[in-house]
One Martini backbone bead per residue (centre of mass of N, CA, C, O) as a GRO file, in nm:
protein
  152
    1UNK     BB    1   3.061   1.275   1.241
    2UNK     BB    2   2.779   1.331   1.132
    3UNK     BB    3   2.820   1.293   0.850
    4UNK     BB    4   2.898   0.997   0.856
    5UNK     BB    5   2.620   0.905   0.997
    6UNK     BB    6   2.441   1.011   0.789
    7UNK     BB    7   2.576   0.805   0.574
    8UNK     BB    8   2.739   0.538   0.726
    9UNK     BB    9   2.475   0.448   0.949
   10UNK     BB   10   2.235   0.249   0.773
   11UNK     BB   11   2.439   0.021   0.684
   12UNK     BB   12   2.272  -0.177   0.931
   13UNK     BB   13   2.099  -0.293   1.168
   14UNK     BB   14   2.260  -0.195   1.419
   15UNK     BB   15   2.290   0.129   1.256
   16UNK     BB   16   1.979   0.179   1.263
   17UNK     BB   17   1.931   0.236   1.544
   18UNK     BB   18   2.207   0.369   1.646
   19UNK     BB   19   2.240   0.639   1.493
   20UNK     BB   20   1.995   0.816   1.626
   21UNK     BB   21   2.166   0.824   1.873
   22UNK     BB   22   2.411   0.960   1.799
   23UNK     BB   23   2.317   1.218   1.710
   24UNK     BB   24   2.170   1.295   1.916
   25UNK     BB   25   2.409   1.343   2.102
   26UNK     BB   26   2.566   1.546   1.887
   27UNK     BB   27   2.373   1.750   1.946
   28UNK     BB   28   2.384   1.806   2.260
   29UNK     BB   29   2.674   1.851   2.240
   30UNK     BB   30   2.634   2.109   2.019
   31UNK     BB   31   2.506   2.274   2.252
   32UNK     BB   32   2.693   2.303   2.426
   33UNK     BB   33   2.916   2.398   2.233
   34UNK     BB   34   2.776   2.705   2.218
   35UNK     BB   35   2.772   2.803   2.529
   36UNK     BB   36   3.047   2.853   2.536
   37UNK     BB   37   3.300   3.032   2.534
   38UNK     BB   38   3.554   3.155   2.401
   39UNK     BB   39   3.869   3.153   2.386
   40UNK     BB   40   4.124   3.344   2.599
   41UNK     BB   41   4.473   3.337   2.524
   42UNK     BB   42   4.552   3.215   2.286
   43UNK     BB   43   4.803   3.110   2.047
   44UNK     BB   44   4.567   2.975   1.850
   45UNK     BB   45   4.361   2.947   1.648
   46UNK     BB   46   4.046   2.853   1.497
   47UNK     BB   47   3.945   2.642   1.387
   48UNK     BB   48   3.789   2.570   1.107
   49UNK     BB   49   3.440   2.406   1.084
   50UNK     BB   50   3.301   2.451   0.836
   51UNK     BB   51   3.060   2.322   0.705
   52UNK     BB   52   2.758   2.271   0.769
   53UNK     BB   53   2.562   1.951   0.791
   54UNK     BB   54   2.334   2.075   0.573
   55UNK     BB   55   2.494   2.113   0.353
   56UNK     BB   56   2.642   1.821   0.314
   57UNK     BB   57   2.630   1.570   0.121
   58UNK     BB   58   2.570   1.363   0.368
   59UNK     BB   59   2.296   1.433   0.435
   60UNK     BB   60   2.147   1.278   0.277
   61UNK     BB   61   2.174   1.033   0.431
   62UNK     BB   62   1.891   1.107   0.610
   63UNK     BB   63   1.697   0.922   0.365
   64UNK     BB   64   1.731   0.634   0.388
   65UNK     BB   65   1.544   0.567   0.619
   66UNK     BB   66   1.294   0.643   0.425
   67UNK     BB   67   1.372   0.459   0.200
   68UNK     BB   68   1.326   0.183   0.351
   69UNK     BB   69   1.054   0.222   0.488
   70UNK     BB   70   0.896   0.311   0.204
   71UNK     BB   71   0.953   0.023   0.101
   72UNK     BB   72   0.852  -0.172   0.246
   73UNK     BB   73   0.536  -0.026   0.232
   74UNK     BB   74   0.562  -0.098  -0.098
   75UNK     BB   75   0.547  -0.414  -0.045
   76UNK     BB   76   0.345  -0.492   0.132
   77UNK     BB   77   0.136  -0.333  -0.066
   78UNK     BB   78   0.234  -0.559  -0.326
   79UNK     BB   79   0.025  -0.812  -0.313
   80UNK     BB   80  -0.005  -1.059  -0.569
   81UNK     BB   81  -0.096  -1.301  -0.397
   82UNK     BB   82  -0.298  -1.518  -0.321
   83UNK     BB   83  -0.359  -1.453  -0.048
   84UNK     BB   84  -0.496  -1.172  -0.159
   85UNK     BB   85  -0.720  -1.304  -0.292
   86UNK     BB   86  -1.067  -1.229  -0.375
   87UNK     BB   87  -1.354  -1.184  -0.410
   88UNK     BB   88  -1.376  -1.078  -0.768
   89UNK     BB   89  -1.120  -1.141  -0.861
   90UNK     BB   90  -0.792  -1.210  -1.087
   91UNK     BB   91  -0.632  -1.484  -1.207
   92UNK     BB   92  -0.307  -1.613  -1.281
   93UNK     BB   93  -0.184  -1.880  -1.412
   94UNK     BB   94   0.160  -2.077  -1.343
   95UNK     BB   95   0.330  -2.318  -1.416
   96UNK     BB   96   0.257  -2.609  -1.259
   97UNK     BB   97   0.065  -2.846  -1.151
   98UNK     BB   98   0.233  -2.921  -0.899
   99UNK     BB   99   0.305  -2.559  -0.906
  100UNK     BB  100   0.191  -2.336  -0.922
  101UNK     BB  101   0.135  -1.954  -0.980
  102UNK     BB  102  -0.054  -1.730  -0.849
  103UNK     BB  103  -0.209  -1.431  -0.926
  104UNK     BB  104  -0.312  -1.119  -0.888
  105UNK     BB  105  -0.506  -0.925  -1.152
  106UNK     BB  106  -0.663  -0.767  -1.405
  107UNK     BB  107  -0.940  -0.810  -1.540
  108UNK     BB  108  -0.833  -0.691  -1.837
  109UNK     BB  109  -0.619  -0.875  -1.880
  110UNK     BB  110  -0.477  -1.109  -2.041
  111UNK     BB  111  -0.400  -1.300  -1.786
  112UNK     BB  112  -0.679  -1.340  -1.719
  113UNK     BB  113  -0.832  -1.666  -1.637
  114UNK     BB  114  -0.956  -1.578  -1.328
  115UNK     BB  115  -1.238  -1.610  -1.105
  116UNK     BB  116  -1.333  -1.548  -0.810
  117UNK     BB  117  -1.570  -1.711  -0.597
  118UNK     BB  118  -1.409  -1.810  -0.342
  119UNK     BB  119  -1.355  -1.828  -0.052
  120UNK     BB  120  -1.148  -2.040   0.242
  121UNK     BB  121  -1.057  -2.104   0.518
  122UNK     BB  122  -0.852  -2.332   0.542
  123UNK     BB  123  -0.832  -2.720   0.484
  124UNK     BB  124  -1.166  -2.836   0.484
  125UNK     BB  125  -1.222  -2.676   0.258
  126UNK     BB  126  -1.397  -2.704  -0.085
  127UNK     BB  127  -1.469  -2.755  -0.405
  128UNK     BB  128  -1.681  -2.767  -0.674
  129UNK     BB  129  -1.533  -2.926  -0.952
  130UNK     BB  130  -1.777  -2.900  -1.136
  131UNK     BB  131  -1.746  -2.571  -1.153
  132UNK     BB  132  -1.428  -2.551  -1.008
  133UNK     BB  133  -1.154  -2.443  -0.962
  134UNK     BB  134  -0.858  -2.532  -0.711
  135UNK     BB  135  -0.690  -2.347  -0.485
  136UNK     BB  136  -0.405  -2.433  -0.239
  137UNK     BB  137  -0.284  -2.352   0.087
  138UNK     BB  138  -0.061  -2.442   0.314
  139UNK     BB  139   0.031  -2.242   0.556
  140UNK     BB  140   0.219  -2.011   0.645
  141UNK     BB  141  -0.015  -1.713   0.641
  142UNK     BB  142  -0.237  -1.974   0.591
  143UNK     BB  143  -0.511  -2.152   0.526
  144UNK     BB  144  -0.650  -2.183   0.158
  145UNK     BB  145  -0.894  -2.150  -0.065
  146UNK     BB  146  -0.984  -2.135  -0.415
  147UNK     BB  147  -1.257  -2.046  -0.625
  148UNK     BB  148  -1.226  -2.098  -0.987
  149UNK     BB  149  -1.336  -1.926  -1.246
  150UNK     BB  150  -1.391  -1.921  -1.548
  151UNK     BB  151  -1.274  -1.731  -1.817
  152UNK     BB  152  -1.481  -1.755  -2.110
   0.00000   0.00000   0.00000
């Protein structure tokens, strides 16, 4: 039952968490059936125990959880999105006037079309227009100004 928990335990919100205890009782388990006595006077031979579950294939299961939490802190880390966008980076813009799409990207690439001059958090700070393009966001992660200066 450990190979199938390592195995079929973690694709569940509910079987992520609960897996590793089970897990955990189950070693305690088998640490109390190993200091057991051998049975002696059955008339039936002992089951054949199988491959330690280090061995099979399903211990891989155990990387699973590691694989997730890696995914979640290699997404939280690749935010390219105007929000992470800082004074001196360059952003490329996409999408419609009504609807925009900032990006930030490398200032080498071809797609930087715009260099953050001025960040600004809140809603009731503007840039200057004679100078500046600018891109406003309000709500969700917080209310911010961006003042861009156009690149060439």
């Amino acid at each position: 039952m450990s190979s199938k928990t390592l195995w079929q335990g973690w694709w569940g919100i509910a079987s992520f968490v609960i897996a590793p205890f089970t897990l955990m009782s189950n070693v305690v388990a088998r640490v109390r059936f190993g200091r057991m006595t051998p049975p002696a006077d059955h008339p039936r031979a002992p089951l054949v125990p199988g491959k330690p579950v280090v061995r099979r294939v399903e211990a891989l299961g155990a990387l699973a959880p590691l694989l997730i939490i890696g995914l979640f802190v290699i997404a939280a880390g690749l935010d390219d999105s105007a929000g992470s966008a800082s004074v001196g980076e360059c952003v490329s813009v996409s999408g419609t006037a009504s609807a925009p799409e900032v990006g930030v990207v490398d200032c080498g690439s071809a797609e930087a079309e715009f260099k953050v001059a001025e960040r600004h958090e809140g809603s009731d700070v503007h840039c200057d227009r004679t100078v500046f393009s600018e891109y406003a966001e309000y709500g969700g992660r917080g209310s911010f100004t961006l003042c861009l200066d156009p690149l060439g």
